[in-house]
C-alpha positions in Angstrom: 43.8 -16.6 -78.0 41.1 -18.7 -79.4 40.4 -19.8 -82.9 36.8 -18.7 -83.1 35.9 -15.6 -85.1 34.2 -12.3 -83.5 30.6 -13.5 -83.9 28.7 -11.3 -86.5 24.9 -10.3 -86.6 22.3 -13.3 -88.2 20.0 -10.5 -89.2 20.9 -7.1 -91.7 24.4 -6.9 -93.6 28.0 -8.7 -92.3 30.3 -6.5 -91.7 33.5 -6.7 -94.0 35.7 -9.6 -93.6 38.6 -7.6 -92.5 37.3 -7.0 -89.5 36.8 -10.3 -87.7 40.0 -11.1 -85.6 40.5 -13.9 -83.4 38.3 -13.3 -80.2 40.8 -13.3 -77.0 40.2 -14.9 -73.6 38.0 -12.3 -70.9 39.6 -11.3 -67.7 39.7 -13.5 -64.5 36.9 -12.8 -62.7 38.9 -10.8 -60.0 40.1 -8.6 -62.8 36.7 -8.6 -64.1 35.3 -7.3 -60.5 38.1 -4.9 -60.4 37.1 -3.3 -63.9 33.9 -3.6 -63.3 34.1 -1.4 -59.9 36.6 0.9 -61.3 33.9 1.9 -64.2 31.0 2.2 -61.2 33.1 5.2 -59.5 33.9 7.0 -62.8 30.1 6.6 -63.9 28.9 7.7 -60.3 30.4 10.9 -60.6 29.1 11.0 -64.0 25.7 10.9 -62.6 25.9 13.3 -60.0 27.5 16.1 -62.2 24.7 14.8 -64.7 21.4 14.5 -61.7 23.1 18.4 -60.4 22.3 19.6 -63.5 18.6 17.9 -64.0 17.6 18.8 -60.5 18.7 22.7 -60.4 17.0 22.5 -63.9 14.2 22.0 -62.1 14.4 24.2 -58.9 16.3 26.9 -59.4 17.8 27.4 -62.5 14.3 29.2 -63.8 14.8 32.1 -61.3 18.2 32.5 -61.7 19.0 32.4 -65.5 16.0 33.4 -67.2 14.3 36.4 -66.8 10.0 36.4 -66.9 7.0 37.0 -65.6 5.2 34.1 -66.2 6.9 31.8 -64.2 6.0 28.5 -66.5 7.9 30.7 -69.8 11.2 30.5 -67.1 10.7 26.9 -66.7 10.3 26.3 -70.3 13.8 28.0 -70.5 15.5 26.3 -68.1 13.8 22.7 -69.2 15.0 23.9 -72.5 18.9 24.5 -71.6 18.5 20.5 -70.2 17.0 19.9 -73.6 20.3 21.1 -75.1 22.7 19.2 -73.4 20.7 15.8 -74.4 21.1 17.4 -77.7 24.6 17.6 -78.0 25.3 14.0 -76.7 24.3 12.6 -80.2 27.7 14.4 -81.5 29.4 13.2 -78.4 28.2 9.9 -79.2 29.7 9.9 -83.1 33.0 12.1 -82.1 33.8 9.6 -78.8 32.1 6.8 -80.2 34.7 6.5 -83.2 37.9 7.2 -80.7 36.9 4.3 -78.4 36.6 2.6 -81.5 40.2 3.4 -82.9 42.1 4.5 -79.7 40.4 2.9 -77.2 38.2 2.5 -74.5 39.8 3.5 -71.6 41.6 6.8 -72.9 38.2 8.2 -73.8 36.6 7.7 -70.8 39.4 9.3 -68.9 38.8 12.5 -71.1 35.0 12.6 -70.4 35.0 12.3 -66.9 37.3 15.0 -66.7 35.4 17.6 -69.4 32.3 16.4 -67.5 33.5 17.3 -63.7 35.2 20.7 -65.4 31.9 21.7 -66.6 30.0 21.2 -63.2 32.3 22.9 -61.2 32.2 26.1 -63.3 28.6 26.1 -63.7 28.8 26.4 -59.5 30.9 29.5 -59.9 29.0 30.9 -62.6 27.0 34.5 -61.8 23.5 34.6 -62.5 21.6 36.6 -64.6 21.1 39.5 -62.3 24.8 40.0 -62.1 26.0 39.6 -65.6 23.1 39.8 -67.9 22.4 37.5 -71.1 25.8 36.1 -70.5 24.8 34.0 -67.6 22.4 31.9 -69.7 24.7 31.8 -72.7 27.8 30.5 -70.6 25.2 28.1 -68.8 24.3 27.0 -72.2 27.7 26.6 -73.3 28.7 24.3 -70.4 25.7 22.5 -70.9 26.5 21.8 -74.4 30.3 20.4 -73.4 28.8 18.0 -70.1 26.5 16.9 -73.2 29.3 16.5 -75.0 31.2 14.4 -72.7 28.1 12.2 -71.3 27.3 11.3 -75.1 30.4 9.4 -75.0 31.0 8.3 -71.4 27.9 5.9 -70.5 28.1 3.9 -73.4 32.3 3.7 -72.6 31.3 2.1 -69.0 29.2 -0.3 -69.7 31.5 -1.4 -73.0 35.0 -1.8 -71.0 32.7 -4.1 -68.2 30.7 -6.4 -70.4 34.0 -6.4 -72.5 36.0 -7.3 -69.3 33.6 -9.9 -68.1 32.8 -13.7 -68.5 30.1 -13.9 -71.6 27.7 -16.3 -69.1 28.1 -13.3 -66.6 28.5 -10.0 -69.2 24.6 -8.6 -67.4 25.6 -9.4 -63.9 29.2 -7.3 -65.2 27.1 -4.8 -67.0 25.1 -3.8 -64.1 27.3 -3.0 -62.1 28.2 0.4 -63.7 24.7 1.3 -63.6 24.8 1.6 -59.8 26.7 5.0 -60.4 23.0 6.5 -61.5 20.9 5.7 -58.0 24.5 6.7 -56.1 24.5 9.6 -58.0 21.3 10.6 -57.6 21.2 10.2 -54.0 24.6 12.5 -53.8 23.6 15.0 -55.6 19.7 14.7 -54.8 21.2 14.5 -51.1 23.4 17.9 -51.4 20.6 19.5 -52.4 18.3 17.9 -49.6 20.8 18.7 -46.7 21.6 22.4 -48.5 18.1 23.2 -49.0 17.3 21.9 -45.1 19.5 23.7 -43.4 19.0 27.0 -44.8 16.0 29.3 -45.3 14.4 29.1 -48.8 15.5 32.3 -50.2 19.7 32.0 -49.5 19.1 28.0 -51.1 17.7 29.9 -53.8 20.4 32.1 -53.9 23.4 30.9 -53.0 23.1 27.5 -51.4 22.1 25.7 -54.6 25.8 26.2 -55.7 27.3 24.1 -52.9 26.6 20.5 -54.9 28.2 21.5 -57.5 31.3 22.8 -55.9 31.4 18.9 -53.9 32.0 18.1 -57.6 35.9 19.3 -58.0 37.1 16.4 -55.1 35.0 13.9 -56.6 36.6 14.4 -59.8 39.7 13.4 -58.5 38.5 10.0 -56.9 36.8 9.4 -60.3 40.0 10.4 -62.4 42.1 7.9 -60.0 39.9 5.2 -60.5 39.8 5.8 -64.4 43.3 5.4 -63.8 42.9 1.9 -62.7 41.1 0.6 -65.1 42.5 -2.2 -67.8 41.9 -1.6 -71.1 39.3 -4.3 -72.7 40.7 -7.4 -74.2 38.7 -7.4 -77.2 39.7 -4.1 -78.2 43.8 -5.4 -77.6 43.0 -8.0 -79.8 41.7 -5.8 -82.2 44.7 -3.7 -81.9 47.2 -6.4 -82.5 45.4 -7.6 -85.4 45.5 -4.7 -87.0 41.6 -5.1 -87.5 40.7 -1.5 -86.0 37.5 -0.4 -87.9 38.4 2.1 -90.2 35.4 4.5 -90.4 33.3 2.6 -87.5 30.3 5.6 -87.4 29.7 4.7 -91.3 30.1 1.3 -90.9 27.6 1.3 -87.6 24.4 3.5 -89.8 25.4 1.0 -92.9 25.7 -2.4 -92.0 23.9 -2.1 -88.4 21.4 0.1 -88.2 18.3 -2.0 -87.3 20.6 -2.6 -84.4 20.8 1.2 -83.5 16.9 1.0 -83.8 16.1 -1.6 -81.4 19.1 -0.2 -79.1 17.4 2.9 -79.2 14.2 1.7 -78.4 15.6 -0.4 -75.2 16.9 2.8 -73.9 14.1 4.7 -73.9 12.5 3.6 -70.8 15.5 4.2 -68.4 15.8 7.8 -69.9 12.6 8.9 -70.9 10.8 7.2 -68.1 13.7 8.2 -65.4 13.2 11.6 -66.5 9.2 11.7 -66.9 8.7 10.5 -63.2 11.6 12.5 -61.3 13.1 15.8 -63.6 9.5 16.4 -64.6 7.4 16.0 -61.5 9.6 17.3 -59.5 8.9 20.8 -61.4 5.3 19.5 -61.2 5.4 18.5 -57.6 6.7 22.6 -56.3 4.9 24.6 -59.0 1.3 23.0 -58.9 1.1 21.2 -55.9 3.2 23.5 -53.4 5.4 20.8 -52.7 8.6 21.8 -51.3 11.7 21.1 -52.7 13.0 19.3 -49.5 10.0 16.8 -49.7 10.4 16.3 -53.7 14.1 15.9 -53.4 13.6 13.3 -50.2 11.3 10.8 -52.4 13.7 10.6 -55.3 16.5 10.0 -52.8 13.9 7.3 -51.4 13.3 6.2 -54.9 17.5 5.9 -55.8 17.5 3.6 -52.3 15.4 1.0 -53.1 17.0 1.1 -57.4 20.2 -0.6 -55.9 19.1 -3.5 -55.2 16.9 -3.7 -57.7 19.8 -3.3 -60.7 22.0 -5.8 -58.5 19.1 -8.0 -58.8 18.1 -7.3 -62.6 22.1 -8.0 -63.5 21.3 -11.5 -61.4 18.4 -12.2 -63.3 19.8 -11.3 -66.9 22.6 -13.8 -66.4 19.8 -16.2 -65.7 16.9 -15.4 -67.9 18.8 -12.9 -70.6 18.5 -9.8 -70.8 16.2 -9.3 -73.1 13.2 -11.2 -71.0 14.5 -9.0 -68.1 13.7 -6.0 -70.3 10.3 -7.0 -71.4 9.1 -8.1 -68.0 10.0 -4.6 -66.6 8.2 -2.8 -69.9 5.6 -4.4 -68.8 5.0 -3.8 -65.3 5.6 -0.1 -66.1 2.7 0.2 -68.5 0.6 -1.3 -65.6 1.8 0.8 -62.8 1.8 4.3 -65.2 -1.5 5.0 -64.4 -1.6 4.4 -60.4 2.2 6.0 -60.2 0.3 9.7 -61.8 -2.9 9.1 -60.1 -0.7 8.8 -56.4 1.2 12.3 -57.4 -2.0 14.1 -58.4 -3.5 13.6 -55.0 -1.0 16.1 -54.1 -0.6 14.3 -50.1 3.2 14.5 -49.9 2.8 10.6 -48.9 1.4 9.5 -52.1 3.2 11.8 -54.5 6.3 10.2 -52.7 5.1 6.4 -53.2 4.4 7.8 -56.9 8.2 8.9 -57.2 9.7 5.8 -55.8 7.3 3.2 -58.2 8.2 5.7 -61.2 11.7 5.2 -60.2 11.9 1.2 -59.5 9.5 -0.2 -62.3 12.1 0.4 -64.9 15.0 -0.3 -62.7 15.4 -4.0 -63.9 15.3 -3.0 -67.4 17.8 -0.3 -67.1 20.2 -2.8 -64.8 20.7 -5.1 -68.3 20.5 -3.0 -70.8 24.2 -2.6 -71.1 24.7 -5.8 -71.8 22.0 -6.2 -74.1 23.4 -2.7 -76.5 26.8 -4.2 -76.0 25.7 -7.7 -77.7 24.0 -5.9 -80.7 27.3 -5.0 -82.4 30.6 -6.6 -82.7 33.7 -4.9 -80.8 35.1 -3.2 -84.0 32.1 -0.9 -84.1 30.8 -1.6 -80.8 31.6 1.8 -78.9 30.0 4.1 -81.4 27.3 1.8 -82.1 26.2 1.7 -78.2 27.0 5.3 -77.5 24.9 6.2 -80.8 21.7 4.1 -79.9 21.9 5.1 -76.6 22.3 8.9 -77.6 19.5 8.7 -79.8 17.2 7.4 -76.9 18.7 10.6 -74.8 17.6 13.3 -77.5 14.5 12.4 -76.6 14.6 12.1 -73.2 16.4 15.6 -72.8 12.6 16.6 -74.6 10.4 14.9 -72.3 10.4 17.2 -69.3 9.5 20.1 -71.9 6.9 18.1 -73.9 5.5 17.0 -70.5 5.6 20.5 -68.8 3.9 21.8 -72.2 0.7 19.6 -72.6 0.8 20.4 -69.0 -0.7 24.2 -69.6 -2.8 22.6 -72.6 -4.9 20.3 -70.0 -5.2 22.8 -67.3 -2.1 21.1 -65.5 -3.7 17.4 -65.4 -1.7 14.1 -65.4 -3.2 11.6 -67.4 -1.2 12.9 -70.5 2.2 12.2 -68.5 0.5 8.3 -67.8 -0.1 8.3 -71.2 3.5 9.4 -72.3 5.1 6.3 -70.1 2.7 4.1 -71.4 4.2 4.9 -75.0 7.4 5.2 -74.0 7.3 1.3 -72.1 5.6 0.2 -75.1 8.7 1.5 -77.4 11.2 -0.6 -74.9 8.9 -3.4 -74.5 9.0 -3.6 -78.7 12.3 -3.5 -78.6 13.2 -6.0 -76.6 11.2 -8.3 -78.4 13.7 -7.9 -81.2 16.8 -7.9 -79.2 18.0 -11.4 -79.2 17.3 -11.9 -82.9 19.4 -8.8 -84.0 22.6 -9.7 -81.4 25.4 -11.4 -82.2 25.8 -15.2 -80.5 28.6 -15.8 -77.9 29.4 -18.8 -76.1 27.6 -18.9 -72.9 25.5 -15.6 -73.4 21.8 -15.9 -72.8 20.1 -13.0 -75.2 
């Protein structure tokens, strides 16, 4: 080990004295590759349980779970159930957050992989309202609530054990790896239900065939569980360990002493959530209930769309390690809140052509934000707090992205289903990232051969 002392923030309150430890050496960089690919096959199936969920949500969830009339009250419902599981990731965040924290990284993650595959694969069994009554939305919402549950603490857990594992120079480049697990997820699960939906008729997807993707979920939850299994614990937290220097109550100690972090963290997430969610969950909905899209053609673009994100986040990680993370961050804010308006005005045309190029420009603008922003959250706090203070900020910035698809569906039948209020909303919500990462490198703690 090194002399040097865990680096503490230069802005807000230190954290107490007894928890600096002597910071230990990261992994080779073959064991930092190794780690680093380990957590992308965990988080991919992560994202495809997670992207099932988001896409039936929107297709066929409303017909088979809620009963209505009006057909935009049903998708209210079902938006709302998605609402709910973004809900309960917050208390994911502060129950998993706090065992990373004081039993470690890699045994939590292990544990939410496997509530989150459960979950997915019993919502594929589970009998629709027509069959069981009020109990098929209630156990829908109860599943819900546990994936929420699990995913609250298992993206921040990913991104922590490969920046953690990784060279400081190299932690964005480390820490973007993980986040190929959400375009690969998305175009698994986004690709069941494209390959289900085209080779049968309409009416037995909507029946039946929607429940195939999620099935596919029970063997990939045993390649993700093995490759958990493979994963070395993070150094930092070892050293921790043997120091004795485990943070005693690290969710207090995170709102106390760090909480402008959790802010700005917050605020960094937003448009890789909230965006994602605005330009794929929401039109999606938009796409087959206003324009007559069908679901084959809505699903195909944000397959597209998840194509063209990995390089794009390989690329991001490259240029974090070279810029920081932070520039990388603002630079993509930015070209969002210029493309927002031309990304709606293409989907409101309705020509399955444009609404597709809207999809994919939705999907890739914020793609080199979301590709550092791991290693940004993880250089806010110091690794005694670290895991609940990433998987709170970034749980915070999911609340509200669970809300967007509902909020946008809702001004939608205010405005006589117009888009220029959705533009508006990713204008904000690039503007809230864009502040954000403004603030970034002054809030982060300083490492040896980390560029903020």
């Amino acid at each position: 080990m090194t002399e040097s002392t865990v680096p503490t923030p230069t802005t807000g309150a230190v954290p107490p004295p007894t928890n600096r430890v002597a910071q230990p050496p990261r992994r080779t960089p073959e064991q930092s590759r190794k780690v680093a690919l380990a957590s992308f096959a965990g988080s991919a199936m992560e994202w495809y349980d997670f992207f099932l969920f988001t896409t039936a949500a929107a297709l066929v969830f409303n017909t088979q779970y809620f009963s209505s009339e009006n057909p935009v009250t049903a998708t209210l419902a079902s938006f709302g159930t998605l609402a709910v599981g973004f809900a309960a990731r917050p208390v994911g965040g502060l129950l998993f957050g706090r065992l990373g924290d004081r039993v470690g990284r890699k045994k939590v993650l292990t544990t939410t992989i496997l509530l989150i595959g459960a979950s997915t694969v019993l919502i594929g069994l589970l009998p629709n309202y027509y069959s069981i009554g009020l109990i098929a939305p209630t156990v829908l919402i109860v599943l819900r609530v546990i994936q929420g549950l699990a995913l609250g603490g298992e993206w921040g857990g990913s991104v922590i054990i490969a920046a953690e594992n990784a060279p400081a120079a190299k932690r964005a480049l480390y820490a973007s790896i993980p986040q190929l697990g959400s375009p690969v997820g998305t175009i698994l699960s986004s690709g069941a239900f494209f390959i289900t939906a085209a080779a049968m008729s309409e009416s037995n997807f909507e029946s039946w065939g929607w429940r195939i993707p999620f099935l596919i979920a029970l063997p990939l939850l045993g390649v993700a569980v093995y490759a958990r299994s493979k994963l070395e614990e993070s150094p930092e937290f070892e050293a921790l360990k043997e120091a004795d220097a485990l943070a005693e109550s690290p969710i207090r100690q995170v709102f106390q002493f760090y909480w402008r972090q959790v802010l700005v963290g917050t605020s960094i997430m937003m448009i890789g959530t909230c965006g994602f969610y605005l330009v794929t969950t929401f039109v999606v909905s938009y796409g087959k209930r206003v324009l007559g899209l069908s679901a084959s053609t809505l699903l195909l673009a944000v397959v597209l769309g998840a194509v063209i994100e990995i390089p794009i986040l390989l690329l991001g990680g490259r240029w974090g390690t070279k810029y920081g993370s932070a520039r990388v961050i603002a630079w993509s804010a930015i070209t969002t809140i210029v493309l927002a308006g031309p990304i709606f005005w293409a989907i409101s045309t309705g020509h399955p052509g444009w609404v597709s190029l809207g999809i994919i420009l939705g999907i890739a603008a914020p793609t080199p934000a979301y590709a550092v922003v791991g290693a940004s959250l993880t250089s806010l706090f110091t690794p005694d707090v670290r895991y609940s203070g990433v998987a709170i900020s970034a749980n915070f910035s999911a609340v509200l992205a669970g809300c967007v698809p509902l909020v946008a569906t809702a001004i939608l039948t205010v405005t006589g289903d117009t888009l220029w209020p959705s533009a508006l909303m990713l204008i904000v919500i690039s503007s809230c990232t864009l502040a954000g990462a403004l603030s970034t490198p002054r809030l982060s703690v300083k490492e040896d051969g980390l560029i903020l």
